[in-house]
Every structure is written in structure tokens, then in C-alpha cells.
VOPAVO-748977 format. One line per 10 residues: for each residue x, y, z of N, C-alpha, C, CB. Coordinates in steps of 0.001 Angstrom, whole numbers. Glycine has a CB too. Layout:
VOPAVO-748977
X/Y/Z/X/Y/Z/X/Y/Z/X/Y/Z | ... .
//
This chain:
VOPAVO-748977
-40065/-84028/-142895/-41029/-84591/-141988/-41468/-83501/-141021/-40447/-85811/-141238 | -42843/-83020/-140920/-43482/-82339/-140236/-43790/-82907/-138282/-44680/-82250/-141237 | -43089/-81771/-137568/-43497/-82171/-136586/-45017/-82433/-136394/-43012/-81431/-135841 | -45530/-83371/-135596/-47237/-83344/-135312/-47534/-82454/-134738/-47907/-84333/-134580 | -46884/-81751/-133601/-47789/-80918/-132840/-47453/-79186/-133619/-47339/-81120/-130909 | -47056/-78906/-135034/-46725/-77505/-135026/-47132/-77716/-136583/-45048/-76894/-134472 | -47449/-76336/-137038/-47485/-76281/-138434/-45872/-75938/-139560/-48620/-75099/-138560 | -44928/-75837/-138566/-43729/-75923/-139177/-42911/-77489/-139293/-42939/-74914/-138408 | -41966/-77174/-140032/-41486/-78498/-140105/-40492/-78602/-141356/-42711/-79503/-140207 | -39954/-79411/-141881/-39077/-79148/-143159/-39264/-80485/-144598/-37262/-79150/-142452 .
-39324/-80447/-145494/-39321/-81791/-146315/-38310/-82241/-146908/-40115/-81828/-147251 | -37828/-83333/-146520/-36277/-83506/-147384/-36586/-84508/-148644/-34851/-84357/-146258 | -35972/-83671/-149408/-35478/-84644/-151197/-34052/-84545/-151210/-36079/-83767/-153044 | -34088/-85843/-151396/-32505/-86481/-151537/-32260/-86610/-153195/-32343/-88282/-150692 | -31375/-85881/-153874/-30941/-85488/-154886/-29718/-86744/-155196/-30542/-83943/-154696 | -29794/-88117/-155562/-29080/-89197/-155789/-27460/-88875/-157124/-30433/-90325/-156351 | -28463/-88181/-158081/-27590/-88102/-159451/-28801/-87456/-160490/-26908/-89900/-160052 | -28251/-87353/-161661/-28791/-86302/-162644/-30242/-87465/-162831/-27532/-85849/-164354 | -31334/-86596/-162506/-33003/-87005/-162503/-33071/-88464/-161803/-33750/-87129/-164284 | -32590/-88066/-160441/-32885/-89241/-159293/-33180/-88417/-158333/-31684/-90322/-158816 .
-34045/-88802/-157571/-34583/-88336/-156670/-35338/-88739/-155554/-34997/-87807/-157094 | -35545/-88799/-154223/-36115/-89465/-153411/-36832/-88772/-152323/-35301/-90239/-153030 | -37942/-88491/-152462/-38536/-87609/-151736/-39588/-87857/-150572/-39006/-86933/-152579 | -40688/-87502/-150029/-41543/-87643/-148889/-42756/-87922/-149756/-41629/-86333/-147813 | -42903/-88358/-151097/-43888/-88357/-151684/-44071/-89370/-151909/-44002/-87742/-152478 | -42771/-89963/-153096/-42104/-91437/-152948/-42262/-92285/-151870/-40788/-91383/-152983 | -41485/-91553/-151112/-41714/-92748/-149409/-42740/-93005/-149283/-41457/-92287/-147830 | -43555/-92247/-149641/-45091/-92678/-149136/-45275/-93749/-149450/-46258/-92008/-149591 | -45595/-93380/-151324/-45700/-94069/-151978/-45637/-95891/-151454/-44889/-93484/-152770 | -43956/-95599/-151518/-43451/-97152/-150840/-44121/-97615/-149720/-41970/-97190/-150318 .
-44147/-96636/-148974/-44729/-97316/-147200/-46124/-98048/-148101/-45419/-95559/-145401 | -46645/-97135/-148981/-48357/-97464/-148706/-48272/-98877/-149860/-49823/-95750/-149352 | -47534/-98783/-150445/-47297/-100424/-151465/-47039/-101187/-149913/-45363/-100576/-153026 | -46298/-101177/-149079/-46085/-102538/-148358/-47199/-102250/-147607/-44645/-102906/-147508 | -47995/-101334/-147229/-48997/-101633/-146096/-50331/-102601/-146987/-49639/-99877/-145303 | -50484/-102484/-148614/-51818/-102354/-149156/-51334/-103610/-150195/-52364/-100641/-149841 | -49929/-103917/-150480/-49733/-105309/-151505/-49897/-104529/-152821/-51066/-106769/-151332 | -50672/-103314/-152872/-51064/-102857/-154737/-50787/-101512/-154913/-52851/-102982/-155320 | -50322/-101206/-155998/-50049/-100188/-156539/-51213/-99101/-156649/-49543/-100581/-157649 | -52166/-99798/-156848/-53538/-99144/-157451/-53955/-98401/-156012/-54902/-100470/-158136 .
-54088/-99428/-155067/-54695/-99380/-153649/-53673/-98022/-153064/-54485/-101138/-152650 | -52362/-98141/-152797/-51642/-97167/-152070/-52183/-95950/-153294/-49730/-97555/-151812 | -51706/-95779/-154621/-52374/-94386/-154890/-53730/-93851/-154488/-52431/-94255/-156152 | -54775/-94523/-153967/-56142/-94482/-153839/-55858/-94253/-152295/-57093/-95834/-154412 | -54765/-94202/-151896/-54580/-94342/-150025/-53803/-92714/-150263/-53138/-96175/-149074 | -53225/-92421/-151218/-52590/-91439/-151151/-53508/-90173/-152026/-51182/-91853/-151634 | -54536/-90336/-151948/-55143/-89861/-153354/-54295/-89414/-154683/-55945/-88669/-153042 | -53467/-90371/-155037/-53220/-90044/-156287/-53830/-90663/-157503/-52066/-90141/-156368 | -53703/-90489/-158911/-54066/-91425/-159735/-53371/-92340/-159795/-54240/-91116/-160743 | -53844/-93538/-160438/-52904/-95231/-161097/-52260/-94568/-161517/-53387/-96533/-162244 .
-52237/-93928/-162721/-51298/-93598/-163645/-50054/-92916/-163254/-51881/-92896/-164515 | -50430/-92257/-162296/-48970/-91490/-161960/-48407/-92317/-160694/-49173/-89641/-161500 | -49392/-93117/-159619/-48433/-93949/-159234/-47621/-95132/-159860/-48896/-94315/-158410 | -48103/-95604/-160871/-47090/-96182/-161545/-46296/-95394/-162559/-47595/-97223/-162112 | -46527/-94130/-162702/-45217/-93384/-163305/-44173/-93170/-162221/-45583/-91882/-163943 | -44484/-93367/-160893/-43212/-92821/-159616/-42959/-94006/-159477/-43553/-91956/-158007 | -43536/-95309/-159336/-43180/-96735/-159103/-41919/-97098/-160704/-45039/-97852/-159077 | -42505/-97027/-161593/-41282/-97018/-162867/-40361/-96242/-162687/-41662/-96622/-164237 | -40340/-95063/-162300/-39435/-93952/-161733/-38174/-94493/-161012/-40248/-93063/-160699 | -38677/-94875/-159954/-38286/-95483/-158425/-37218/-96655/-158974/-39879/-96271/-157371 .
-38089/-97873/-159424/-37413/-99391/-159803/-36360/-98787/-161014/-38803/-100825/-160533 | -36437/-97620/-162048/-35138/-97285/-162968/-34368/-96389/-162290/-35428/-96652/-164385 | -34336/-95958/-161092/-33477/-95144/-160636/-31993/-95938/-159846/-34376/-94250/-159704 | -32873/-97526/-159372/-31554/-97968/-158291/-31347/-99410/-158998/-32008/-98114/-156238 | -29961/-100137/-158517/-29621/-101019/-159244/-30641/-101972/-159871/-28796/-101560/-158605 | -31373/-102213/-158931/-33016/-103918/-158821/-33794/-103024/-158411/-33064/-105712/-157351 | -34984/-103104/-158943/-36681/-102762/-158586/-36334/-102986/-157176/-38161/-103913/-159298 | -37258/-101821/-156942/-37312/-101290/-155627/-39502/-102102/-155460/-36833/-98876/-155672 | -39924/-101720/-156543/-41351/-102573/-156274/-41090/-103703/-157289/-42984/-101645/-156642 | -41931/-105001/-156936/-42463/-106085/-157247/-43690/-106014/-157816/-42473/-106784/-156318 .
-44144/-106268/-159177/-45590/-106020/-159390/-45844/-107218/-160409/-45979/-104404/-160006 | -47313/-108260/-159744/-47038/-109343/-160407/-48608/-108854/-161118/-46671/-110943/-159488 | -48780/-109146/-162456/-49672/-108977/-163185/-50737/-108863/-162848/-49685/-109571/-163827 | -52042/-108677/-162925/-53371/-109069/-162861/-53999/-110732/-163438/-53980/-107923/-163656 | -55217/-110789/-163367/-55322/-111973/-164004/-56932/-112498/-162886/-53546/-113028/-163893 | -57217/-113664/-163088/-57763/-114545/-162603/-57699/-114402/-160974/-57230/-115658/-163196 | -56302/-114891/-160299/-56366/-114151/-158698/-55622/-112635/-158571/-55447/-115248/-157480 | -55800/-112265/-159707/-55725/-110514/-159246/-54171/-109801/-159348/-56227/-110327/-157375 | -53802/-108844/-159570/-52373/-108801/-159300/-51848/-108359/-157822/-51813/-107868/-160302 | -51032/-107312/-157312/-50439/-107308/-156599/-49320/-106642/-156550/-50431/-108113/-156449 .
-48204/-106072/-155182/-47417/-105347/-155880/-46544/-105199/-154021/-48286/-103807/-156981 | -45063/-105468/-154182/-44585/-105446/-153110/-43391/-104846/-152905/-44587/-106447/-152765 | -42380/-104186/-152099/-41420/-104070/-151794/-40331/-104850/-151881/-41597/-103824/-151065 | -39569/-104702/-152430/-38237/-105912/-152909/-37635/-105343/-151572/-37022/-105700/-154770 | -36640/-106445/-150858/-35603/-105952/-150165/-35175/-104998/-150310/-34818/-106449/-150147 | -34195/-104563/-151663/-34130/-102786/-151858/-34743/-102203/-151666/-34026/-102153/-152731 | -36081/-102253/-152021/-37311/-101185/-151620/-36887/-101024/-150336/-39001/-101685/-151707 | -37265/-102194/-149144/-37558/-101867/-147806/-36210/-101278/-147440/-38063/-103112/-146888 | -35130/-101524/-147913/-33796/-100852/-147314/-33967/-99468/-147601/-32350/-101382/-147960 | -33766/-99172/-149196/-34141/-97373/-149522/-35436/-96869/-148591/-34726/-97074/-151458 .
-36322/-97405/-148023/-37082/-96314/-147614/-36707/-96584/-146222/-38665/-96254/-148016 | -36234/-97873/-145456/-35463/-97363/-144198/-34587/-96357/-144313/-34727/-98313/-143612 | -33614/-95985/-145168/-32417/-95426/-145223/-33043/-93998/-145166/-31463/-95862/-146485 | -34201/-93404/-145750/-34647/-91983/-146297/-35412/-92089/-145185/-35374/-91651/-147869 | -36737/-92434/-144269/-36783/-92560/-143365/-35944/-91930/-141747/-36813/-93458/-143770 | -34797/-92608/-141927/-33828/-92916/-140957/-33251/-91136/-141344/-32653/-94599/-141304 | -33071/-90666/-142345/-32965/-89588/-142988/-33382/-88217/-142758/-33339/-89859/-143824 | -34852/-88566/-142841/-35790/-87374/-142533/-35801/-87204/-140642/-37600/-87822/-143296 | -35346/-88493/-140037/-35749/-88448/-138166/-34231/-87476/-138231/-35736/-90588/-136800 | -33268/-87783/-138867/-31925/-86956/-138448/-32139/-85728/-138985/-30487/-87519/-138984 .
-32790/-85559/-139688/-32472/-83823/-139994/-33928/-83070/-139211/-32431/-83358/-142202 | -34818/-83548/-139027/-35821/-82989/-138111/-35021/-82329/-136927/-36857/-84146/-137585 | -33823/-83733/-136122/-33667/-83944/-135082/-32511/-82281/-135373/-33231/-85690/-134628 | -31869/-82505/-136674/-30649/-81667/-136689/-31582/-79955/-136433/-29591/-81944/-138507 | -32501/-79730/-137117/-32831/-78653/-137595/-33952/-77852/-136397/-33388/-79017/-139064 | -34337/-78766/-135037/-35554/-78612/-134295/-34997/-77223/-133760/-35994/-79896/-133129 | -33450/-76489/-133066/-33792/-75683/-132582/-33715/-74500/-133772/-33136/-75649/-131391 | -33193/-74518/-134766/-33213/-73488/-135679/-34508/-73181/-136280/-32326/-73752/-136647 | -35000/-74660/-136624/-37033/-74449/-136954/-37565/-73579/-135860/-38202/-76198/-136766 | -37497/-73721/-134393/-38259/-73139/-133447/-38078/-71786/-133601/-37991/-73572/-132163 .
-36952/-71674/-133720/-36319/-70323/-133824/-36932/-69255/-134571/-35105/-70446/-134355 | -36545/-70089/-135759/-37661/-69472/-136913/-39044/-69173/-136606/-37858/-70412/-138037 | -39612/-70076/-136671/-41118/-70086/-136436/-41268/-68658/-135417/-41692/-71737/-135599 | -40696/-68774/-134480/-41067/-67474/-133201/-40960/-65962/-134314/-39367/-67393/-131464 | -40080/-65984/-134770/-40061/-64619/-135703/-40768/-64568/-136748/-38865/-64268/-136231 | -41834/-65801/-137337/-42392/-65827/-138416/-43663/-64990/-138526/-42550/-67058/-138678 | -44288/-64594/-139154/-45848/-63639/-139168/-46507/-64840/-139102/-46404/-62513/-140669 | -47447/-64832/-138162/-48374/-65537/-137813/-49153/-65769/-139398/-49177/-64797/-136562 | -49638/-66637/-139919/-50674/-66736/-141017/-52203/-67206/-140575/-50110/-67783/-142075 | -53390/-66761/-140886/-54531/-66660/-140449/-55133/-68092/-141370/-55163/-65062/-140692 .
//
């Protein structure tokens, strides 16, 4: 998680087990399914394609015990697509995650940054 006011900052991926993974991309992902109800809509919020947000949404729901998204078909009133309880817990938990290691890493980032070559 990038501080707002600096161009430094750090990104954490949480490495679960062999091809699990949970990253700042994902989270998004999730946040923007519960802000938007659709799968389609949060990739279009994230500019990604359908296709690959539902390749990280299939990703996501085979990585932890129960689907982490809810996705009820299309049809007549349309489909839809939501956060299961797991969902909303895993992305509190990674969340809650990224504020502690910002918090851990702020004076060593500063640090850094002061000795870094300026980039134009």
C-alpha cells in the first residue's frame, strides 16, 4: 500500500501455499465486487478484462476452503456477483495486513527514499 502523499511505498503479496497467493490486485478486485455487485463492472472499474477478472475470481474461490465470490448467473433480471463472508473476512485480514507493514516499514521507506536518485 502506497503512501498518498509520496511516490514511495511498498506492495505486499501474501504467499498462502504452493500457487496461492493474495495480493493488492486481488484485493482490489474483491473491494470493487462488493462496491459494484458484478464481476464484469469491478473489472471495467479496475480496467481489466471479464476474462481475466473471472480468471482471478476462479483463482481466489479455489484457493480457500468456500468461495470467497458469489456469482449468480445472468438471465432475464441480470446476474450479479458478491462477497461471501470469507470473501469479506480474507480481504479484512490482507487489508488489516498491508496498514501493519506500511506502519512497520514507514521509517526505513523514508530512509530510503532520502538516499534514492531522484527520477525525472
Amino acid at each position: 500500500m502506497k503512501p498518498k502523499h509520496t511516490n514511495t511505498g511498498a506492495r505486499l503479496r501474501v504467499v498462502l501455499g504452493p500457487g496461492i497467493a493474495l495480493g493488492p490486485g486481488k484485493a482490489d478486485l474483491l473491494e470493487a465486487i462488493a462496491a459494484t455487485g458484478s464481476i464484469s463492472a469491478a473489472g471495467r472499474k479496475l480496467r481489466m478484462s471479464y476474462r481475466r477478472a473471472w480468471l482471478l475470481v476462479e483463482e481466489l474461490n479455489s484457493s480457500f476452503q468456500s468461495a470467497l465470490v458469489a456469482a449468480d448467473k445472468g438471465g432475464a433480471h441480470g446476474g450479479g456477483a458478491r462477497l461471501t463472508e470469507l470473501g469479506a473476512r480474507v480481504l479484512r485480514h490482507f487489508r488489516s495486513m498491508e496498514r501493519k507493514t506500511q506502519k512497520a516499514i514507514a521509517a526505513d521507506l523514508s530512509a530510503l527514499a532520502t538516499i534514492a536518485k531522484p527520477q525525472r
